[in-house]
VOBA-1610 file (N, C-alpha, C; in pm, whole numbers, padded with zeros to 5 digits, always signed):
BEGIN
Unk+16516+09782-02229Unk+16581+09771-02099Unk+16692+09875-02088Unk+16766+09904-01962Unk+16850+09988-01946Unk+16994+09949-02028Unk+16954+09768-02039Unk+17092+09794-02063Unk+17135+09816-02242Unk+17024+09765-02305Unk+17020+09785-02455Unk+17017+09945-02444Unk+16956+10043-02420Unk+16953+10225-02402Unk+17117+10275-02360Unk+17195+10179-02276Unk+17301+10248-02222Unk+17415+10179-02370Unk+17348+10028-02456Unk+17483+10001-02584Unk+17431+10097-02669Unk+17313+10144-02699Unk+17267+10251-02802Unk+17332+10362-02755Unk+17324+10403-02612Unk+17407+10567-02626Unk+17564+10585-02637Unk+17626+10399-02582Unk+17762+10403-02634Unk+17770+10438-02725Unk+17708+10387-02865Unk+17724+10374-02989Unk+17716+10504-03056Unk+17574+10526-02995Unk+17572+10741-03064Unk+17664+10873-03036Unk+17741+10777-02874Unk+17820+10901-02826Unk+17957+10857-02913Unk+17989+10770-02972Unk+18101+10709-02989Unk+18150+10673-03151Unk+18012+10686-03208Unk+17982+10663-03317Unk+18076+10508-03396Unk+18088+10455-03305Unk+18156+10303-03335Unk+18285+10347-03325Unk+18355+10395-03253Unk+18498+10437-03263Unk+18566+10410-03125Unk+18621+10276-03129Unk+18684+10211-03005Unk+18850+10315-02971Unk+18850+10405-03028Unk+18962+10462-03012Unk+18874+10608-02880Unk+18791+10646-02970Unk+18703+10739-02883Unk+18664+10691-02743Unk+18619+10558-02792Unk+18601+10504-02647Unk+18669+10501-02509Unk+18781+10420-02595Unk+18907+10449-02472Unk+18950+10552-02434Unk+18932+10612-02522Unk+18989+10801-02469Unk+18899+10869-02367Unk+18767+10833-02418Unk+18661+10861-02273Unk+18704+10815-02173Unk+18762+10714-02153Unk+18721+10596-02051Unk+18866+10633-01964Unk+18958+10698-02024Unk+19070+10718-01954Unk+18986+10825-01822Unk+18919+10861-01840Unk+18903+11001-01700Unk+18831+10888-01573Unk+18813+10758-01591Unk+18765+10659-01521Unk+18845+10595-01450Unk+18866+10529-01340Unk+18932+10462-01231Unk+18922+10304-01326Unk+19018+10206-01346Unk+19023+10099-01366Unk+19135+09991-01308Unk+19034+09906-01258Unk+19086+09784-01191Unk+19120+09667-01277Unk+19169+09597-01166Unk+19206+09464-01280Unk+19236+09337-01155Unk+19193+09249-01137Unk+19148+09151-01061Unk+19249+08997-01149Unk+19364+09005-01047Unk+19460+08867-01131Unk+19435+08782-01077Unk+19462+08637-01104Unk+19431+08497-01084Unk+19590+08465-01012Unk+19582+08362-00961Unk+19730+08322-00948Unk+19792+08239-01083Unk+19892+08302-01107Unk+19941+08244-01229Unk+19952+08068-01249Unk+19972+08024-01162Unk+19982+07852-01122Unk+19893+07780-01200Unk+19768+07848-01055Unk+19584+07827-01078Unk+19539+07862-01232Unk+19599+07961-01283Unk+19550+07968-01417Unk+19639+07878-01488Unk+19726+07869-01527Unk+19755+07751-01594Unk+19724+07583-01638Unk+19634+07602-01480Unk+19631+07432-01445Unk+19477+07479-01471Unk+19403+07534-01495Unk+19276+07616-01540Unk+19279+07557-01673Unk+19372+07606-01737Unk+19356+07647-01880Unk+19386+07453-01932Unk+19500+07395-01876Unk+19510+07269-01907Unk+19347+07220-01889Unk+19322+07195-01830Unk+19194+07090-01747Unk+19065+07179-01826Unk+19088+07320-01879Unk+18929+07338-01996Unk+18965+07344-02093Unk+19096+07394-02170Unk+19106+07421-02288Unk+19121+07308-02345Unk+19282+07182-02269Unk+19315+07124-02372Unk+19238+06959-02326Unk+19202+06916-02216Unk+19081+06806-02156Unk+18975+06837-02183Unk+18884+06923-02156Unk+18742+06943-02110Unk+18705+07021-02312Unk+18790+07100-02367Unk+18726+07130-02494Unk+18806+07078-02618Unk+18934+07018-02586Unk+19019+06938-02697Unk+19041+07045-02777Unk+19097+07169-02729Unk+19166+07258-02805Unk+19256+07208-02933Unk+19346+07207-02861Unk+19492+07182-02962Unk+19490+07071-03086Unk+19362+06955-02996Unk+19336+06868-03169Unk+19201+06929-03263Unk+19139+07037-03225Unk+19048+07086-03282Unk+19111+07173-03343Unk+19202+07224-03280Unk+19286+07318-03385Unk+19376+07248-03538Unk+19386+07117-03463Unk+19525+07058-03586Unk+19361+06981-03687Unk+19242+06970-03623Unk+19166+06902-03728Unk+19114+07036-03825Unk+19141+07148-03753Unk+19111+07302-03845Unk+19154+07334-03953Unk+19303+07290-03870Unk+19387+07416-03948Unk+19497+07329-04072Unk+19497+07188-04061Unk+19628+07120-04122Unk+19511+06980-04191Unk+19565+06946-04286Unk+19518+06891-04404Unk+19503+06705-04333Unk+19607+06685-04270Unk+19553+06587-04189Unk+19652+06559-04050Unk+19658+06461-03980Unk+19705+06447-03831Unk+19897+06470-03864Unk+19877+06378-03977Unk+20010+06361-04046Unk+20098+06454-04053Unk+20056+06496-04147Unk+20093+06675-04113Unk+20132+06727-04061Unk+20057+06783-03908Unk+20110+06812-03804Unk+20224+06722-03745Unk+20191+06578-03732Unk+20288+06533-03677Unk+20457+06513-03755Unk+20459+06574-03852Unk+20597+06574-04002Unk+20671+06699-03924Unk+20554+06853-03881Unk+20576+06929-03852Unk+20641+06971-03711Unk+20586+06885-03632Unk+20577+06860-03519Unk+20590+06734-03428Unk+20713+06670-03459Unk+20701+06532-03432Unk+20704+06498-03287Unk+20730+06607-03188Unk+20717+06602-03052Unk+20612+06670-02939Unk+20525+06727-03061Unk+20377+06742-02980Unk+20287+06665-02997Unk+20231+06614-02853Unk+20106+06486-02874Unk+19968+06630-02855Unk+19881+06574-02923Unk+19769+06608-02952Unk+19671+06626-02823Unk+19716+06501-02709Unk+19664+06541-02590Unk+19767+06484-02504Unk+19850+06592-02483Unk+19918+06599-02422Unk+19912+06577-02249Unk+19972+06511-02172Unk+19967+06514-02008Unk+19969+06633-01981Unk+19921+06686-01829Unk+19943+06780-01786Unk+20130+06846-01776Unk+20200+06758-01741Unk+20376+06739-01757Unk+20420+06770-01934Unk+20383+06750-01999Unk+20378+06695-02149Unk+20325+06860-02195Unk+20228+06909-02162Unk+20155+07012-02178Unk+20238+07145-02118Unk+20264+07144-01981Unk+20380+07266-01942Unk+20524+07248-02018Unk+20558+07185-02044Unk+20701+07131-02064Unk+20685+07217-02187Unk+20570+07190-02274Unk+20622+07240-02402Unk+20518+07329-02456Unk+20466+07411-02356Unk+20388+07516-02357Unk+20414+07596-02449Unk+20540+07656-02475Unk+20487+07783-02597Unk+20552+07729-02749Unk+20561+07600-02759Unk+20475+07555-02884Unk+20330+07545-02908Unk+20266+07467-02791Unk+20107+07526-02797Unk+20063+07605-02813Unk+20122+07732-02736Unk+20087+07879-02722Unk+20114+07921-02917Unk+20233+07856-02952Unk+20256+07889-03115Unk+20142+07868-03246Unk+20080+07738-03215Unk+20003+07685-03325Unk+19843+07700-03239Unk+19812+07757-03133Unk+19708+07751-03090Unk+19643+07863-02981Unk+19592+07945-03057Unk+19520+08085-03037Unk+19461+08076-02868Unk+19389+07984-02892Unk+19297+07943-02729Unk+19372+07914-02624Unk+19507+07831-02652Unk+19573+07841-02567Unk+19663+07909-02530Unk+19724+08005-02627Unk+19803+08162-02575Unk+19769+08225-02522Unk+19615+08244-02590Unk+19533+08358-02477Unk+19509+08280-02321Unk+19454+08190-02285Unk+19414+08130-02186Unk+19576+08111-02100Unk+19676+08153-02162Unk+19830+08114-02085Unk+19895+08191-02102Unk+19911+08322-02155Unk+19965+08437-02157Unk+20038+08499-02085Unk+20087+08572-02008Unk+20125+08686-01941Unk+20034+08772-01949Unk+19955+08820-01863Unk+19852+08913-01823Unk+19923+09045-01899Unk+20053+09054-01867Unk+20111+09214-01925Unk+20109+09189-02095Unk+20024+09096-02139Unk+19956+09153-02284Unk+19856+09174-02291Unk+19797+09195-02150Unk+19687+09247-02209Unk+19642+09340-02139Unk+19721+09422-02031Unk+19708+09502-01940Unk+19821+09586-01986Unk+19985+09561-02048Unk+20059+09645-02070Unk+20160+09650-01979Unk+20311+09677-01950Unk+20370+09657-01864Unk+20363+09790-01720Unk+20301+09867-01786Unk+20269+09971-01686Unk+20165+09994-01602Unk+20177+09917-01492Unk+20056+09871-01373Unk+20022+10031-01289Unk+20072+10110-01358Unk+19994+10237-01198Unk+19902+10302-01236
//
């Protein structure tokens, strides 16, 4: 298909070198399409930490048992309210990858220089 022919000629013109890449890619026009910051937040509550149980999939990952976390952390609940959840957002954002990225500041990942 075209589109497996167009990752093969990335790859040959580029020879796996994401630095090359971007350097091509600078002579290209790029957009960037933001969410409202609100809407994404209340996004990220209602899939990350309801709909996929982020933050206790993370503490059943990453810490030896609930205990643990909670010795460490004696004022984060595991499923937190939506109130419960903003309030103490960048502790989440601290111990939990899915939810930093999903709650971020866009200018990490775009850079503070928008022109």
């Amino acid at each position: 298909s075209d589109h497996k022919n167009y990752k093969a000629h990335i790859r040959k013109s580029f020879n796996n070198s994401s630095h090359a890449f971007f350097e091509a890619a600078r002579a290209y026009w790029c957009f960037t399409i933001l969410r409202d910051p609100v809407s994404r937040l209340m996004s990220a509550y209602g899939n990350r930490v309801q709909h996929h149980n982020d933050i206790q999939n993370y503490v059943e990952r990453s810490y030896e048992s609930r205990t643990k976390f909670r010795l460490r952390y004696p004022f984060l609940n595991l499923h937190p309210s939506a109130n419960e959840f903003y309030e103490n957002l960048a502790f989440y954002q601290s111990i939990c990858y899915s939810i930093w990225h999903h709650t971020v500041s866009v200018s990490q990942f775009l850079g503070s220089d928008l022109t």
